[in-house]
MIROMI-887848 format. One record per residue (C-alpha): residue number from 1; residue in one letter; chain; x, y, z. Coordinates in nm, 3 decimals. Layout:
// MIROMI-887848
+-----+----+----+---------+---------+---------+
!   i ! aa ! ch !      xx !      yy !      zz !
+-----+----+----+---------+---------+---------+
! NUM !  a !  A !       X !       Y !       Z !
...
+-----+----+----+---------+---------+---------+
END
This chain:
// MIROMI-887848
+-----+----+----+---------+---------+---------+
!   i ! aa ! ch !      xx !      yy !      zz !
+-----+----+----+---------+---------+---------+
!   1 !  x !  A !  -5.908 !  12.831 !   9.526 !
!   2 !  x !  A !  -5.566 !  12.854 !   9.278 !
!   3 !  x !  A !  -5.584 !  13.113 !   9.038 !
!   4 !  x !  A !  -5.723 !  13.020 !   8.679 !
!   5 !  x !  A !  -5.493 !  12.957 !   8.413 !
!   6 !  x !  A !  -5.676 !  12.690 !   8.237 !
!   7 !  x !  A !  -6.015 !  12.601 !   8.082 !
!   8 !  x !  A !  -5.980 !  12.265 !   8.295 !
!   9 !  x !  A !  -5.961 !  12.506 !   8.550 !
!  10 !  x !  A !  -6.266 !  12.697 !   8.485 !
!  11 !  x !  A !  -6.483 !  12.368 !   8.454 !
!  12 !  x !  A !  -6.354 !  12.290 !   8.804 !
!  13 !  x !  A !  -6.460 !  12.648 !   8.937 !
!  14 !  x !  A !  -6.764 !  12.558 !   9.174 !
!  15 !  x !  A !  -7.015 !  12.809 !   9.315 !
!  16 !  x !  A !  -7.121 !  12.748 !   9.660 !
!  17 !  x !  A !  -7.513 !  12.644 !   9.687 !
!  18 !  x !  A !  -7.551 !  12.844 !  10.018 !
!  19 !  x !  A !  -7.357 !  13.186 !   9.856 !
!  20 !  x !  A !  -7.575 !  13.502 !  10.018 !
!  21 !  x !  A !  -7.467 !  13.752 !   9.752 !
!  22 !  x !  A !  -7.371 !  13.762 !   9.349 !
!  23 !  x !  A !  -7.119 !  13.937 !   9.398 !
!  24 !  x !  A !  -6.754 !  13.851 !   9.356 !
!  25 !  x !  A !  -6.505 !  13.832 !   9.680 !
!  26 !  x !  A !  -6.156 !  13.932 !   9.720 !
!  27 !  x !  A !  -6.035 !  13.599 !   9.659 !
!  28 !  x !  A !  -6.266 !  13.539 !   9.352 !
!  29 !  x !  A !  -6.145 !  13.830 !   9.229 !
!  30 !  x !  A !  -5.776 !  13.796 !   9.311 !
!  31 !  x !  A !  -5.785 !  13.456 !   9.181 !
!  32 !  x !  A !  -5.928 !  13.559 !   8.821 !
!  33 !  x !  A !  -6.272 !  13.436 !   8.835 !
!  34 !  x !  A !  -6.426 !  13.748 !   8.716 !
!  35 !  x !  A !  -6.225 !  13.803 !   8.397 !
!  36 !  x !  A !  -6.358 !  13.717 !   8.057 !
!  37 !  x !  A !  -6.320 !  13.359 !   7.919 !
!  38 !  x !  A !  -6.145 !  13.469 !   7.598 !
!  39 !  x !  A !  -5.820 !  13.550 !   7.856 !
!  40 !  x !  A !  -5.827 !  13.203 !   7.964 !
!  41 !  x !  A !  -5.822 !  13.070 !   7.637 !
!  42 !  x !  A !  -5.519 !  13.278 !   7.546 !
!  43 !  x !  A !  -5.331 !  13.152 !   7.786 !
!  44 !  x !  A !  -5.415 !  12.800 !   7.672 !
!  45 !  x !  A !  -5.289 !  12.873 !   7.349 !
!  46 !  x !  A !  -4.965 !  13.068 !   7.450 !
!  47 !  x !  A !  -4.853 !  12.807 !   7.726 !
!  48 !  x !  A !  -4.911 !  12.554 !   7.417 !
!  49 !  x !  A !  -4.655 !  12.795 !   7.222 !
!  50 !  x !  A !  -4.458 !  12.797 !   7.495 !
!  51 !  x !  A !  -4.532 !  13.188 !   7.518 !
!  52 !  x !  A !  -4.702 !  13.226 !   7.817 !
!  53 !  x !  A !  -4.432 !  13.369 !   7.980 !
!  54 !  x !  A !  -4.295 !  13.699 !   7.716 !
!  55 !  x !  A !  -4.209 !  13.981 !   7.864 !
!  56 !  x !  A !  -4.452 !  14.244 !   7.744 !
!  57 !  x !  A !  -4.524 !  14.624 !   7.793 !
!  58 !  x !  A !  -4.879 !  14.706 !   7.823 !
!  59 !  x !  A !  -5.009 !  15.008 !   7.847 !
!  60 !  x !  A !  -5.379 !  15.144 !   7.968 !
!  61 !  x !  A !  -5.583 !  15.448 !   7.789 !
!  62 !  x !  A !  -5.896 !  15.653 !   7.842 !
!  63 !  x !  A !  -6.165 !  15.687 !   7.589 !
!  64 !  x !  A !  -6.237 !  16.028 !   7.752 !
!  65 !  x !  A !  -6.107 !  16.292 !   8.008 !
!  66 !  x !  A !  -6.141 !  16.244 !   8.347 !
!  67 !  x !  A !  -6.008 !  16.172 !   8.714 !
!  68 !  x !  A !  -5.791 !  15.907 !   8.768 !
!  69 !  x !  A !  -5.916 !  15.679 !   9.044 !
!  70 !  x !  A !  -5.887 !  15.297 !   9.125 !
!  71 !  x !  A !  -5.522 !  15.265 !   9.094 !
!  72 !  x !  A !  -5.470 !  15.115 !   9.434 !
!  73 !  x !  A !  -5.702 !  14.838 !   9.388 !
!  74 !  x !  A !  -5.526 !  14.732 !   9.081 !
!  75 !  x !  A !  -5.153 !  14.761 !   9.235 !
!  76 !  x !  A !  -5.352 !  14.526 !   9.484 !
!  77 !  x !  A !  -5.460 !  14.260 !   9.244 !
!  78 !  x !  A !  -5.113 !  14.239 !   9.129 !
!  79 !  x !  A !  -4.853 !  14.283 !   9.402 !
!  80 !  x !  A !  -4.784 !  13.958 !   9.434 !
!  81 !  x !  A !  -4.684 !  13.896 !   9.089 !
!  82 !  x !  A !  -4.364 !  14.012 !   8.877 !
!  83 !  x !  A !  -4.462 !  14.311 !   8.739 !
!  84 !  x !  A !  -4.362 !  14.655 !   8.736 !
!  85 !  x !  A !  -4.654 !  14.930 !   8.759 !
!  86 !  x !  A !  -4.657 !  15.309 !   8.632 !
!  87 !  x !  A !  -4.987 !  15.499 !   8.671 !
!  88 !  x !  A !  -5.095 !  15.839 !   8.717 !
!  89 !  x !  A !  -5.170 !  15.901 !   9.071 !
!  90 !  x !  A !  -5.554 !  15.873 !   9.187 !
!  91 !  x !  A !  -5.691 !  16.229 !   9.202 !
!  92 !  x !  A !  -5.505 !  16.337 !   8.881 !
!  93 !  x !  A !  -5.670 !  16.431 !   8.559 !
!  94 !  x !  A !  -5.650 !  16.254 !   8.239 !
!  95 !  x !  A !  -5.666 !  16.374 !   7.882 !
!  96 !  x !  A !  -5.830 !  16.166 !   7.606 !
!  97 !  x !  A !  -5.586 !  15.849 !   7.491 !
!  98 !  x !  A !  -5.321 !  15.973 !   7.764 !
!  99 !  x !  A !  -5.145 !  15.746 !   7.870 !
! 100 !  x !  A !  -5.272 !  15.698 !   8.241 !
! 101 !  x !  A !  -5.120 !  15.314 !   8.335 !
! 102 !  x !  A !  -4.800 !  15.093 !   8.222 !
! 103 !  x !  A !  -4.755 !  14.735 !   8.331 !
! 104 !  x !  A !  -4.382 !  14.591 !   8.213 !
! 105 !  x !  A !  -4.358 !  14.195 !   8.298 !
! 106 !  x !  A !  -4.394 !  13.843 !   8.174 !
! 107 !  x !  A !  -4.791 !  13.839 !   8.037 !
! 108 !  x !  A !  -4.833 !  13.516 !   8.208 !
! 109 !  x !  A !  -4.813 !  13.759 !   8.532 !
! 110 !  x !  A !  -5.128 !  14.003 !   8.451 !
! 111 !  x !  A !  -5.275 !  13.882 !   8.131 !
! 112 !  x !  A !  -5.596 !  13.693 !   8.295 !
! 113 !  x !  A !  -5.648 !  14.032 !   8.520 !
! 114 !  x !  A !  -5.717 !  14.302 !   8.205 !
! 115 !  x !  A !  -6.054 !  14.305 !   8.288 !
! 116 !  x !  A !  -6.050 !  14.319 !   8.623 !
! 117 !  x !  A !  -5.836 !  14.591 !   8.627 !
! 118 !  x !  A !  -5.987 !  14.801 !   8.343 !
! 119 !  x !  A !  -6.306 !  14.739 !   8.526 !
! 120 !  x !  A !  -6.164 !  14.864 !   8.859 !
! 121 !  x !  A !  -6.042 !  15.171 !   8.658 !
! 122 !  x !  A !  -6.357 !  15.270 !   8.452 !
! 123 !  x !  A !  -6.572 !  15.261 !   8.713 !
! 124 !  x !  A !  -6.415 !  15.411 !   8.978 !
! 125 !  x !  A !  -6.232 !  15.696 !   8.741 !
! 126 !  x !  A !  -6.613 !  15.766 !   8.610 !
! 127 !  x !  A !  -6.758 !  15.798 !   8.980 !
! 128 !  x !  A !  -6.405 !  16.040 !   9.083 !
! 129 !  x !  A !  -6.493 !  16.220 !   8.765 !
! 130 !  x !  A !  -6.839 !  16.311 !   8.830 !
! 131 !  x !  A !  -6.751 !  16.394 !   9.219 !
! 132 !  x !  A !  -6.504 !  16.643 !   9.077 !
! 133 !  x !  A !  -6.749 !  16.864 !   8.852 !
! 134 !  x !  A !  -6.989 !  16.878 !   9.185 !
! 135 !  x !  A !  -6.699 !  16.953 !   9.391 !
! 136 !  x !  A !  -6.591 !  17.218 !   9.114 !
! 137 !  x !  A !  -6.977 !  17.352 !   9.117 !
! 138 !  x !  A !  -6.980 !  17.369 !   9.515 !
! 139 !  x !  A !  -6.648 !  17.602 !   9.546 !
! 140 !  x !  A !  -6.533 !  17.579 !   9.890 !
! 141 !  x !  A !  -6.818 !  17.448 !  10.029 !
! 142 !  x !  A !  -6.903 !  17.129 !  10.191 !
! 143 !  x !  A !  -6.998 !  16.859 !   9.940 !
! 144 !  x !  A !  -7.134 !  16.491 !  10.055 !
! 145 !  x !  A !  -7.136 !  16.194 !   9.840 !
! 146 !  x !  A !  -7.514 !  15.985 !   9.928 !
! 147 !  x !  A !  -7.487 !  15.781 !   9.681 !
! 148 !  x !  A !  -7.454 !  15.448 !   9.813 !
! 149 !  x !  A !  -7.860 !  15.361 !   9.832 !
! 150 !  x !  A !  -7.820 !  15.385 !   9.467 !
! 151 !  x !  A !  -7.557 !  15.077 !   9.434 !
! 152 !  x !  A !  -7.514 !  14.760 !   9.492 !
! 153 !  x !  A !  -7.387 !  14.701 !   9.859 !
! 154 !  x !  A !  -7.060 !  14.514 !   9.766 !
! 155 !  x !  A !  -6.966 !  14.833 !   9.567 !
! 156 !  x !  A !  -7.125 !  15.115 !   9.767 !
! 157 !  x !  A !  -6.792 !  15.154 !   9.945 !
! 158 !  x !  A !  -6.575 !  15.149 !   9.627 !
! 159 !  x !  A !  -6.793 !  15.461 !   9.485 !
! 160 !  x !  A !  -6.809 !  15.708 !   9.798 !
! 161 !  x !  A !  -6.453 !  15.626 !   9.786 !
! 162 !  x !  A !  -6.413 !  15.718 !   9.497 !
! 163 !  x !  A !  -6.632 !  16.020 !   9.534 !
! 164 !  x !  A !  -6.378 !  16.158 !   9.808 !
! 165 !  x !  A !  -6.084 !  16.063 !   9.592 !
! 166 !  x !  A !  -6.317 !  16.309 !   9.312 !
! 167 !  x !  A !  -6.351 !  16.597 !   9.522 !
! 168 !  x !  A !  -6.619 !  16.525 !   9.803 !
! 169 !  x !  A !  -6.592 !  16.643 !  10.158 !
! 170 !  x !  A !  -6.663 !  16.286 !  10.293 !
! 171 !  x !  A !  -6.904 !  15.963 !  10.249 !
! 172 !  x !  A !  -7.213 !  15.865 !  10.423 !
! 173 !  x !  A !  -7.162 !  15.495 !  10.370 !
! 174 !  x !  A !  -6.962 !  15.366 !  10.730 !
! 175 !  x !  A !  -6.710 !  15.125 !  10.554 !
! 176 !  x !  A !  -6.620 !  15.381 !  10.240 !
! 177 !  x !  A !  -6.536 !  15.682 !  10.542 !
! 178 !  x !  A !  -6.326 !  15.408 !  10.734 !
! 179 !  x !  A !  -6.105 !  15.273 !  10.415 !
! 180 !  x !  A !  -6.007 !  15.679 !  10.381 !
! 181 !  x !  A !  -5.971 !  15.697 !  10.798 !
! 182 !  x !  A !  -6.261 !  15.903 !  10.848 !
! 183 !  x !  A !  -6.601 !  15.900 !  11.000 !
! 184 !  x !  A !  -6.909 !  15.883 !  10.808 !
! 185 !  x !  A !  -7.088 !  16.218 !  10.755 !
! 186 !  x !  A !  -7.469 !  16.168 !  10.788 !
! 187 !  x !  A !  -7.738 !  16.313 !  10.986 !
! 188 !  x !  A !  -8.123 !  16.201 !  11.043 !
! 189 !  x !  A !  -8.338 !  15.997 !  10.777 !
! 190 !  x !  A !  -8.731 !  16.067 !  10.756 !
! 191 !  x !  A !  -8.790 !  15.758 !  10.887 !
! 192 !  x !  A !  -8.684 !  15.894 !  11.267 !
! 193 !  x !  A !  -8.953 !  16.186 !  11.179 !
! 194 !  x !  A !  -9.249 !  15.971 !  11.035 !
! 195 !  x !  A !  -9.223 !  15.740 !  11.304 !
! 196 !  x !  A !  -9.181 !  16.000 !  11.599 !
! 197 !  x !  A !  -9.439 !  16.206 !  11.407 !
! 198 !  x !  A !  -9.262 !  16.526 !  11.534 !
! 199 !  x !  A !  -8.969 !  16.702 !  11.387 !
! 200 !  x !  A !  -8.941 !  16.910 !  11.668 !
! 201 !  x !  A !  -8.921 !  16.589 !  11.923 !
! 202 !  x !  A !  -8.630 !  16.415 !  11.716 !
! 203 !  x !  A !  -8.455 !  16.732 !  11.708 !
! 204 !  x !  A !  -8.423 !  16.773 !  12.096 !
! 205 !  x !  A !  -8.326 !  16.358 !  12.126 !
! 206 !  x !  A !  -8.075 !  16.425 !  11.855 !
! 207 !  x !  A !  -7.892 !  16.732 !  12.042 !
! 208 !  x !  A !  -7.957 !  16.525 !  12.378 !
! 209 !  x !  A !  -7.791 !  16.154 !  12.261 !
! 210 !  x !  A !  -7.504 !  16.258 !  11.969 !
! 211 !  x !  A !  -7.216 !  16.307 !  12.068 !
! 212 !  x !  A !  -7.032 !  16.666 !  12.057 !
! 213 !  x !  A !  -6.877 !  16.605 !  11.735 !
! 214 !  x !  A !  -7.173 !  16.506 !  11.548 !
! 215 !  x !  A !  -7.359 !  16.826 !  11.372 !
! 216 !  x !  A !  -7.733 !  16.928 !  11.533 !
! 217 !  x !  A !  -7.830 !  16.942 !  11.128 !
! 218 !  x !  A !  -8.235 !  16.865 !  11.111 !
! 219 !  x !  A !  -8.427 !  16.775 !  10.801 !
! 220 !  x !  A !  -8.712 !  17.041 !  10.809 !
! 221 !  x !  A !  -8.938 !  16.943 !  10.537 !
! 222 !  x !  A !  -9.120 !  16.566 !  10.653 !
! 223 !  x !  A !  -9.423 !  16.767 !  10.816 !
! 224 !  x !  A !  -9.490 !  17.129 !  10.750 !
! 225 !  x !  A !  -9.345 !  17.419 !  10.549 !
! 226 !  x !  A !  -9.043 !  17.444 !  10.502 !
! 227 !  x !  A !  -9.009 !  17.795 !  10.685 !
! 228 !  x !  A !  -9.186 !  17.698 !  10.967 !
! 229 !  x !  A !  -9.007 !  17.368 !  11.050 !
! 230 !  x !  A !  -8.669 !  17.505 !  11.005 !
! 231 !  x !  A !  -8.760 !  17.813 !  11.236 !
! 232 !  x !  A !  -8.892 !  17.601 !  11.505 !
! 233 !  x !  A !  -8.606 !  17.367 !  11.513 !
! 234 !  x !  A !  -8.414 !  17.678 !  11.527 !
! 235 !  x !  A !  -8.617 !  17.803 !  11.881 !
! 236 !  x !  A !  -8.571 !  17.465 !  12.039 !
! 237 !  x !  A !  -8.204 !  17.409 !  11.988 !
! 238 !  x !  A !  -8.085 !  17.776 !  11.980 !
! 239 !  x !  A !  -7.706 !  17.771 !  11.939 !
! 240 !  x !  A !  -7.667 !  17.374 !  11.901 !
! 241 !  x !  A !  -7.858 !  17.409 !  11.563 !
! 242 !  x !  A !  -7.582 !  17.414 !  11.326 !
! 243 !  x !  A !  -7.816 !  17.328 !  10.979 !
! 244 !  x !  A !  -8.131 !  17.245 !  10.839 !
! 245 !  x !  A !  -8.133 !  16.997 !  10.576 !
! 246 !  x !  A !  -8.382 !  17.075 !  10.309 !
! 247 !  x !  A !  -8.482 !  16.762 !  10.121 !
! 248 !  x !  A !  -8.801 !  16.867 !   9.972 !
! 249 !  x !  A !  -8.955 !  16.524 !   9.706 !
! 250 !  x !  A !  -9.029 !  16.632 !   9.315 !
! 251 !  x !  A !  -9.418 !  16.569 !   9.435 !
! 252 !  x !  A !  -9.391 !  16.898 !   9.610 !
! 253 !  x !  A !  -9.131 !  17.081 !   9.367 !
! 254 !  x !  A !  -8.795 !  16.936 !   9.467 !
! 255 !  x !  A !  -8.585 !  17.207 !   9.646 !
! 256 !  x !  A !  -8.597 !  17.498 !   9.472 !
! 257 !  x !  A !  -8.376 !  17.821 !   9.448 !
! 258 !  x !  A !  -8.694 !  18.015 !   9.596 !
! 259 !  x !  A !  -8.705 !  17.804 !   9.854 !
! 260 !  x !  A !  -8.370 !  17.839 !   9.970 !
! 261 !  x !  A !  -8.369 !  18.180 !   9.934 !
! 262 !  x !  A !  -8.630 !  18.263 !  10.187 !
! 263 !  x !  A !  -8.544 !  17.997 !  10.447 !
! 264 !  x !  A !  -8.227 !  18.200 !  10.457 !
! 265 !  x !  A !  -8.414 !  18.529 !  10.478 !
! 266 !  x !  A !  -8.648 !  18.393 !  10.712 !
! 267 !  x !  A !  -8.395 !  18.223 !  10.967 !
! 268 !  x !  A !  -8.193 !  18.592 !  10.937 !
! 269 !  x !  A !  -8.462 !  18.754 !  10.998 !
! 270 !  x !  A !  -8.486 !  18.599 !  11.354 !
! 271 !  x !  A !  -8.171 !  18.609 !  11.436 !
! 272 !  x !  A !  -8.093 !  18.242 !  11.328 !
! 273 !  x !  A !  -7.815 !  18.342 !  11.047 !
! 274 !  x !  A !  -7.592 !  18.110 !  11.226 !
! 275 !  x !  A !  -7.793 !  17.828 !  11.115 !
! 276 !  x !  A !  -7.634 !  17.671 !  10.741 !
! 277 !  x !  A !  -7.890 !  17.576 !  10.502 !
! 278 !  x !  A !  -7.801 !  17.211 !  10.383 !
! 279 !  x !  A !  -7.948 !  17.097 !  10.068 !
! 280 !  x !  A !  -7.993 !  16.737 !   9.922 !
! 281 !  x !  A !  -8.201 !  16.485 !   9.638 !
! 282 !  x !  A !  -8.148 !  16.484 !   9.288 !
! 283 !  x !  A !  -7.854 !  16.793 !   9.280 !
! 284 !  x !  A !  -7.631 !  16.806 !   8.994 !
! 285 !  x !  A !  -7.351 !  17.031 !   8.885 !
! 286 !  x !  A !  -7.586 !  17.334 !   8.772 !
! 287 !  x !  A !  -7.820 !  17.272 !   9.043 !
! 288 !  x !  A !  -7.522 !  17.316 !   9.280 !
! 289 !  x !  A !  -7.434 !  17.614 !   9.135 !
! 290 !  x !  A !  -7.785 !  17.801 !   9.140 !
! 291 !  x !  A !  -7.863 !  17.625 !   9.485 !
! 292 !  x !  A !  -7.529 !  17.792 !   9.648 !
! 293 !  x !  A !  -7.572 !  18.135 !   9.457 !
! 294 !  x !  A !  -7.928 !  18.100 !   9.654 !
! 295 !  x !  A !  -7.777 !  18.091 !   9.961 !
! 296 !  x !  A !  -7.730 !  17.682 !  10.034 !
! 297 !  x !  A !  -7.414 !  17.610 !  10.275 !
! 298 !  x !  A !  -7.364 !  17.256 !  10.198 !
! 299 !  x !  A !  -7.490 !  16.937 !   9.922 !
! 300 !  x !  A !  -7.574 !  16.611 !   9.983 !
! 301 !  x !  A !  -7.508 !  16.413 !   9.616 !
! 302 !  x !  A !  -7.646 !  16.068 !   9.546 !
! 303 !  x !  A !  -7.718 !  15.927 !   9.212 !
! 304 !  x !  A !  -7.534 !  16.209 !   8.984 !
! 305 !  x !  A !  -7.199 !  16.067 !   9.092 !
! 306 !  x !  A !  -7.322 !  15.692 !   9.177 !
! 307 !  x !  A !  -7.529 !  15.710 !   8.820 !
! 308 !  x !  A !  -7.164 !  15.824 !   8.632 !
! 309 !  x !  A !  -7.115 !  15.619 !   8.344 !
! 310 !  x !  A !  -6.723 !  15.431 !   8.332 !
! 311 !  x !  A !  -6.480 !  15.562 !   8.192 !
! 312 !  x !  A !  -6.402 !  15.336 !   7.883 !
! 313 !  x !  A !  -6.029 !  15.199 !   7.937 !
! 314 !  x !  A !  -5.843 !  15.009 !   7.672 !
! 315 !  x !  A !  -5.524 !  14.803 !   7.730 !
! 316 !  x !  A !  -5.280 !  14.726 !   7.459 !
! 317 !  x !  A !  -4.969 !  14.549 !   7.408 !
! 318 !  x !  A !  -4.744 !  14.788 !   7.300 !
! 319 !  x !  A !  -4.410 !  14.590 !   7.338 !
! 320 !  x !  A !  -4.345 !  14.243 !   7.278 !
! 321 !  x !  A !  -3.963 !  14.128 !   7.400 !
! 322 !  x !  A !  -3.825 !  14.463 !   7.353 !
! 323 !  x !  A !  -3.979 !  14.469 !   6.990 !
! 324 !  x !  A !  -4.241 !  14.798 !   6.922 !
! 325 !  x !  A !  -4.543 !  14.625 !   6.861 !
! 326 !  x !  A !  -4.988 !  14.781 !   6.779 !
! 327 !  x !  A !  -5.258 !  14.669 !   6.611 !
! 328 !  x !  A !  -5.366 !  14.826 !   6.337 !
! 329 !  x !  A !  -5.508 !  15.181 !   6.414 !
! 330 !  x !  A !  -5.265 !  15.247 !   6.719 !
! 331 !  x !  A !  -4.886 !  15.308 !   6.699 !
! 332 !  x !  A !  -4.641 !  15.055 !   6.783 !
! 333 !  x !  A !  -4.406 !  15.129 !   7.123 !
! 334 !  x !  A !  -4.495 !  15.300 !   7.407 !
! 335 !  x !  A !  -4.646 !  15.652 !   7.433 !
! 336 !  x !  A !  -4.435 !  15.828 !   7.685 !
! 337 !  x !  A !  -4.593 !  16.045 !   7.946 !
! 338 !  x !  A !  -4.366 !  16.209 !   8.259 !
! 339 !  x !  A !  -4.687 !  16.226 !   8.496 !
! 340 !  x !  A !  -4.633 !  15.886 !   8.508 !
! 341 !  x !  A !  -4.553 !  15.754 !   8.868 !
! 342 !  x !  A !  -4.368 !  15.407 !   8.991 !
! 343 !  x !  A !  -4.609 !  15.227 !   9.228 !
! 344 !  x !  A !  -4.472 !  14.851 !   9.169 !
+-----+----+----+---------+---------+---------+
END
């Protein structure tokens, strides 16, 4: 597949009959079959100006504050062209209209890939972005991003990614952990429980099969109280037990400051206050906050990072062969900001 510079081009584009998925593969992608049509048609009428190739500076803004995420995926959809790339590095905050990417090169190079790239940007700064105000709410403590049930597969990994990049601990989704070089954090689903129809029962298998180096942390609320669950898991594994995971649906309440509260009493009470209290479904910042003032050691977070609304980015043309250049509304040349590092 050759990359698209033409609408003879796009005609010619052909979608498999037998494709599995909708979504777009690295080589789609790479060779600009997800970009808007209007890009295509510019270059049709710049190569007929014999303009295609001007060297440009074009530079990339936020609509909003935020973390800066997704840069490596763009430097990958353009490394193999003639370009020269500035960003602010992933992890870093962004004011509103800061300056947070540069591109310098002929706009025959990059022009088809704007929104690609300010797609790869948005959403992946708006998932970092939300990560970081959990991670902010959970202090030091150990925050998981869950969020990839909540996504579409062929993106699942790009969010917990980005989730990390925001602030979590780690990602349950296997390919996300292994693009950072890290295992996936995850324990035990219902599922194991309902269909064993024990807690107690999966708990032993659990300590018996893992390995050593993945945590004895039980979900304690599929049958029975709370309370009761977590302190019988507690007997049977003793000092293997390293958490309960409370989980509890909004049928029954959702999990509740009250609720972690005693588990912790009651587990202390019995001589269990080795035994972290690990709390998970529907958490958000302020939840985090009164959960872990509660006494909660540790947050699973699904759809309030994999829910975050993009970040809106804008790309303009700032200079056009050396000339300052803007539409009307922005100021011509570029705006200058130091944080800015070379990647390309």
């Amino acid at each position: 597949m050759k990359e698209m510079k033409s609408l003879e081009d796009v005609k010619n584009f052909k979608v498999d009959e037998d494709r599995l998925f909708f979504s777009a593969t690295h080589e789609e992608i790479k060779k600009g079959a997800t970009t808007d049509i209007y890009f295509i048609k510019t270059m049709e009428i710049l190569k007929y100006m014999g303009l295609e190739n001007t060297d440009v500076v074009a530079e990339v803004f936020p609509r909003k504050a935020g973390i800066m995420c997704g840069v490596e995926e763009v430097i990958n959809l353009l490394k193999d062209k003639n370009v020269e790339i500035y960003a602010l590095p992933e992890g870093e905050r962004f004011s509103p209209k800061e300056t947070v990417m540069r591109i310098k090169g002929p706009y025959g190079e990059f022009g088809i890939f704007e929104t690609a790239l300010l797609g790869i940007l948005a959403q992946s700064s708006g998932w970092a972005t939300a990560a970081r105000e959990c991670r902010e709410a959970a202090g030091d403590k150990v925050m998981i991003c869950f969020g990839a049930r909540h996504v579409h597969p062929a993106v699942a990994p790009v969010m917990e990614r980005a989730a990390v990049i925001g602030g979590a601990s780690n990602a349950s989704c296997i390919l996300a952990a292994k693009l950072l070089n890290r295992e996936p954090s995850g324990t035990v689903p219902h599922a194991a429980m309902l269909i064993a129809g024990d807690t107690v029962s999966v708990a032993k298998a659990y300590d018996e099969i893992m390995p050593p180096d993945s945590p004895r942390i039980i979900l304690v609320d599929t049958f029975k109280d709370e309370v009761e669950e977590s302190l019988a898991v507690a007997e049977a594994l003793g000092r293997a037990l390293e958490g309960v995971r409370l989980d509890t649906p909004s049928e029954r309440g959702g999990v509740t400051k009250e609720l972690v509260y005693e588990v912790r009493k009651r587990l202390d009470q019995k001589g269990y206050d080795y035994v972290k209290i690990f709390v998970s479904g529907g958490l958000t910042p302020e939840r985090i906050r009164e959960l872990s003032e509660a006494g909660a050691d540790a947050f699973g977070v699904g759809s309030y990072i994999s829910g975050a609304s993009p970040i809106d980015m804008t790309m303009d043309i700032k200079v056009v062969e050396g000339r300052p250049v803007a539409k009307r509304g922005r100021i011509p040349g570029i705006i200058e900001n130091p944080r800015l590092k070379k990647f390309k």
